[in-house]
C-alpha positions, -999 to +999 in steps of 0.1 A: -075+265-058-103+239-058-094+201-050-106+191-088-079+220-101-046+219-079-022+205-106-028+240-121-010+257-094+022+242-114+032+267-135+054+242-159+019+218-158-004+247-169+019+253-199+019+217-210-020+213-202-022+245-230+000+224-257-014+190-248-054+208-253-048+224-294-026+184-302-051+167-287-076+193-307-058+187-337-055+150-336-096+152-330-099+178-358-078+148-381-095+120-377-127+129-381-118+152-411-098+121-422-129+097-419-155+117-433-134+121-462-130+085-464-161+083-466-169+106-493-145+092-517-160+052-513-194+057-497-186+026-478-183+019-440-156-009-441-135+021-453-140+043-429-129+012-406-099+004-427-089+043-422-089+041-382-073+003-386-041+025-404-039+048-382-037+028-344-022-005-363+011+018-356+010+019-322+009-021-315+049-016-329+054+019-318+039+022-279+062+000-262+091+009-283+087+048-279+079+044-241+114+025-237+127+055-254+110+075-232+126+059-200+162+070-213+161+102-236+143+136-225+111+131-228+097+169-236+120+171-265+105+140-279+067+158-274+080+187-295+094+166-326+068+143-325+040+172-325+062+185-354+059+155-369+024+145-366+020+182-390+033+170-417+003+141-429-021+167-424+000+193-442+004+168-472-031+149-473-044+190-475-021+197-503-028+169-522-071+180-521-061+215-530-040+210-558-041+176-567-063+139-569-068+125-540-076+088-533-088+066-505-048+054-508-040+084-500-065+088-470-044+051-455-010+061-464-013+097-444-037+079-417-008+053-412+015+082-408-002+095-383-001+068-362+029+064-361+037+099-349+007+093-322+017+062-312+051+075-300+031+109-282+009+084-261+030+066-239+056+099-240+029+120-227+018+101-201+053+096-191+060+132-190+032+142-169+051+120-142+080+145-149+059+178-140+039+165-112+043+151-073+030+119-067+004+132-040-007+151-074+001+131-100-039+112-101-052+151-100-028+156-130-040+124-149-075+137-142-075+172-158-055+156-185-085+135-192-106+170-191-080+183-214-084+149-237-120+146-235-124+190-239-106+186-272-131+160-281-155+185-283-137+212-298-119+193-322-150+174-339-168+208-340-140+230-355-137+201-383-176+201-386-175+237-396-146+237-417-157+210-435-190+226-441-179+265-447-145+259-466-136+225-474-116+191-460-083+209-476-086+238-453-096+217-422-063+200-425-041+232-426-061+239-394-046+211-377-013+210-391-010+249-377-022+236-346+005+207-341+032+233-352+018+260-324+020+228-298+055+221-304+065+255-298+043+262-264+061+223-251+098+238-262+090+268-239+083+243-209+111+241-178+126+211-176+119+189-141+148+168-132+138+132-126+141+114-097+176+108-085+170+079-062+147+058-086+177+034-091+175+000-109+172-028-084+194-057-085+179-083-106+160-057-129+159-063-162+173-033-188+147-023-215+111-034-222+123-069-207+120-054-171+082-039-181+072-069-185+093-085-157+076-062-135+040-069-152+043-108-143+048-099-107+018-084-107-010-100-128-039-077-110-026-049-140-023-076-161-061-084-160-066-046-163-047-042-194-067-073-207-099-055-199-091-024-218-074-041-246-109-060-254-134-029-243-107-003-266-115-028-294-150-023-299-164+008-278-130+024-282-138+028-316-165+050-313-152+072-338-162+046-365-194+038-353-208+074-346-193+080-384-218+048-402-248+059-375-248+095-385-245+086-420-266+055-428-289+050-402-296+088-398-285+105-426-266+133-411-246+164-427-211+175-414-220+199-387-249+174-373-225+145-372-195+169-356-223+176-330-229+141-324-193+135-315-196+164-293-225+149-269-202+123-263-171+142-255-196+169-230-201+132-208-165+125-211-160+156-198-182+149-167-164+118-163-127+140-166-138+154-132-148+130-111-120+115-118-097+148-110-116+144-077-103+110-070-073+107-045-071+071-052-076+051-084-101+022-079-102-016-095-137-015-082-148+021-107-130+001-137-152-030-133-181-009-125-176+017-156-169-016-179-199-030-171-222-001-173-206+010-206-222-018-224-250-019-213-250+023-225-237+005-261-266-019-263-290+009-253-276+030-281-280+007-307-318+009-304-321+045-305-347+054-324-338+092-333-309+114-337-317+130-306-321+100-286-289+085-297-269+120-289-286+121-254-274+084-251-240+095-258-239+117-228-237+088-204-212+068-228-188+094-227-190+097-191-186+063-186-156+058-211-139+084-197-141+072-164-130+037-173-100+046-200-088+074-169-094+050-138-079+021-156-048+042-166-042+059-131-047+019-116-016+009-141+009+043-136+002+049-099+014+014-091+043+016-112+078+033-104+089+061-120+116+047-136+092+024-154+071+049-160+078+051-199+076+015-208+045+003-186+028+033-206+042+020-240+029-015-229-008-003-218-013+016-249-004-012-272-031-033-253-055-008-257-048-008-297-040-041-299-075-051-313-084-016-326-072-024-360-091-053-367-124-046-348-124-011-369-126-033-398-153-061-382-176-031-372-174-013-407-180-049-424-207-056-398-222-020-407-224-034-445-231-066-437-265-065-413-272-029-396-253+004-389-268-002-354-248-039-350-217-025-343-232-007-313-250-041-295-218-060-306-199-034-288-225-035-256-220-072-252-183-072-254-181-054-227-204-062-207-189-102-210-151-094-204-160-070-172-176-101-157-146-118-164-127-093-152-141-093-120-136-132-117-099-130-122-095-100-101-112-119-071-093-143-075-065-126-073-080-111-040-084-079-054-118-071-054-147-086-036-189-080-033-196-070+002-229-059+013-242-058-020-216-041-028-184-040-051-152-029-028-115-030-032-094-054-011-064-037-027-046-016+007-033+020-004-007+026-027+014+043-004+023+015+019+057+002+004+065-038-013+090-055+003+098-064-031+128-043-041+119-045-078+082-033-075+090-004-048+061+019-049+033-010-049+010-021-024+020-047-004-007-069-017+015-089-040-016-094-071-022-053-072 
């Protein structure tokens, strides 16, 4: 098997990569069904914003909690009631159209719901993958889980597209709750890895979340990572929202042309899913990089002219965000003991929706306020300003460095042991 596919060769892997492609799928297929019905109903942008504001405001409370959780309590159980219970809003929210009055309340309460149930899967799921996988395969893993993510990104949006167009938002939402129900019954089937039995709590560790973040101030290198993708998640994380007011009020789009929007992006993110598969080593240098080009990708956007343009744009943005949101994660896990695997994932997701509420807002107010396009440059900016900060606190750190015109890692391997007993897996660079 090819070098971008090993992790396949895991039989227990290929059965979770099956159930993690329809959730992920599903969860695609309900939030853009869920915002172009919000949409619909108000005809207002800020709504749509206020939809995806319900729906990762969750996951600030959730994350860390559920990745403690996921440190102590078995961890593929918890994928298959959480998939059963990310069903049920989709279940109701389609009822409720078929046979009843629905309401933009309605759209929040069920969106809210959702993230809840998705903001205990995150940090489970990338927990669990830890569980199926070697460490010599465990970046591979992460990479065709990204392929997986970024697949479902185009399957989702276009499944929703046509539903919405050929039957209705009620049907499209039975669609997806059959699909989290199928999921949870492929992730029962899975055997059952026992963890590690020497990764041992150290003396002077710290029980709980407190020993995440004990282990987060020894090393502030992940610390300036998590900051970078809590502030680039906040605005180009939140694509959904802007693709949503573009397609609709700047080019006037229909269901299936604004699923195929979506779509372009997720065929780059795709493209970005394998190079990073390819990767034996995650990189500080290929976050700062992808950052940085990202926005200026976002500003470029924002002055397409055409439909077509702005699709073709969104080839190299989902590349790009792909390979930043993967590199970034692989950068935090790979440098983090299995043990803490759970809670450093519950801790990185809740930076990367920590402004996600509030910027979905800003950018459907900004929408309203000046252009559909704002969003987009505001987006390109962010970026672009908090990678070059990035890069400042990371050199100072004396983990990165321009050489030869060029941007290199000072970071040594991962694989050389700490001599700090707490942070056993790191490099011995100290700031990593």
């Amino acid at each position: 098997m090819s070098r971008t596919f090993r992790s396949l060769k895991v039989e227990s892997f290929r059965w979770y990569a099956t159930a993690s492609l329809m959730t992920n799928t599903a969860m695609w297929m309900q939030r853009i069904t869920q915002d172009w019905l919000a949409i619909q109903l108000t005809g207002d942008g800020a709504a749509v914003g206020f939809t995806t504001a319900m729906q990762f405001l969750p996951g600030l409370i959730i994350g860390p909690i559920a990745g403690n959780f996921a440190d102590r309590w078995p961890r593929r159980m918890m994928l298959v009631i959480d998939c059963i219970a990310m069903s049920l809003p989709a279940l109701m929210l389609g009822l409720i159209i078929m046979f009843g009055h629905p309401s933009i309340w309605h759209v929040y309460g069920f969106a809210a719901a959702l993230g809840v149930a998705s903001g205990v899967d995150s940090p489970v799921r990338q927990a669990y993958v830890r569980d199926l996988m070697d460490k010599d395969d465990l970046i591979n893993a992460m990479g065709l889980s990204g392929i997986i993510f970024h697949t479902s990104r185009i399957i989702g949006p276009a499944i929703a597209g046509f539903l919405i167009a050929a039957v209705g938002v009620a049907y499209s939402f039975m669609g997806v709750s059959a699909a989290y129900l199928v999921a949870a019954g492929v992730l029962f089937g899975i055997k059952v890895k026992p963890r590690e039995p020497d990764d041992v709590m150290t003396p002077g560790e710290k029980p709980g979340l407190a020993g995440g973040f004990q282990l987060l101030r020894q090393n502030p290198g992940l610390i300036v990572v998590m900051a970078l993708t809590a502030c680039v998640s906040s605005f180009a994380g939140n694509f959904q929202v802007s693709i949503t007011i573009m397609a609709t009020k700047a080019f006037h789009l229909g269901a299936g042309e604004f699923g195929s929007l979506t779509s372009m992006m997720a065929i780059g993110s795709i493209f970005g899913a394998f190079q990073v598969a390819r990767l034996y080593r995650p990189s500080f240098a290929i976050v700062l990089l992808a950052a940085g080009l990202l926005g200026f990708c976002y500003l470029i956007a924002s002055a397409a002219p055409s439909p077509i343009v702005f699709g073709i744009i969104l080839l190299p943005i989902g590349m790009l965000s792909n390979m930043y949101l993967s590199t970034a994660n692989a950068v935090v896990q790979l440098r983090v003991p299995p043990r803490f695997q759970g809670r450093i994932a519950g801790i990185y997701m809740a930076c990367g929706y920590v402004f996600v509420p509030v910027s979905a807002i800003v950018i459907g107010v900004l929408a309203d306020r000046f252009t559909p396009r704002t969003p987009l440059a505001v987006a390109g900016l962010i970026c672009l300003i908090t990678a070059g900060m990035a890069y400042a606190a990371l050199h100072l750190l004396k983990v990165v460095a321009w050489r030869g015109k060029r941007l290199i890692e000072l970071d040594p391997a991962i694989d050389v042991p700490s001599k700090n007993p707490l942070s056993e897996g790191f490099a011995d660079n100290p700031n990593c």
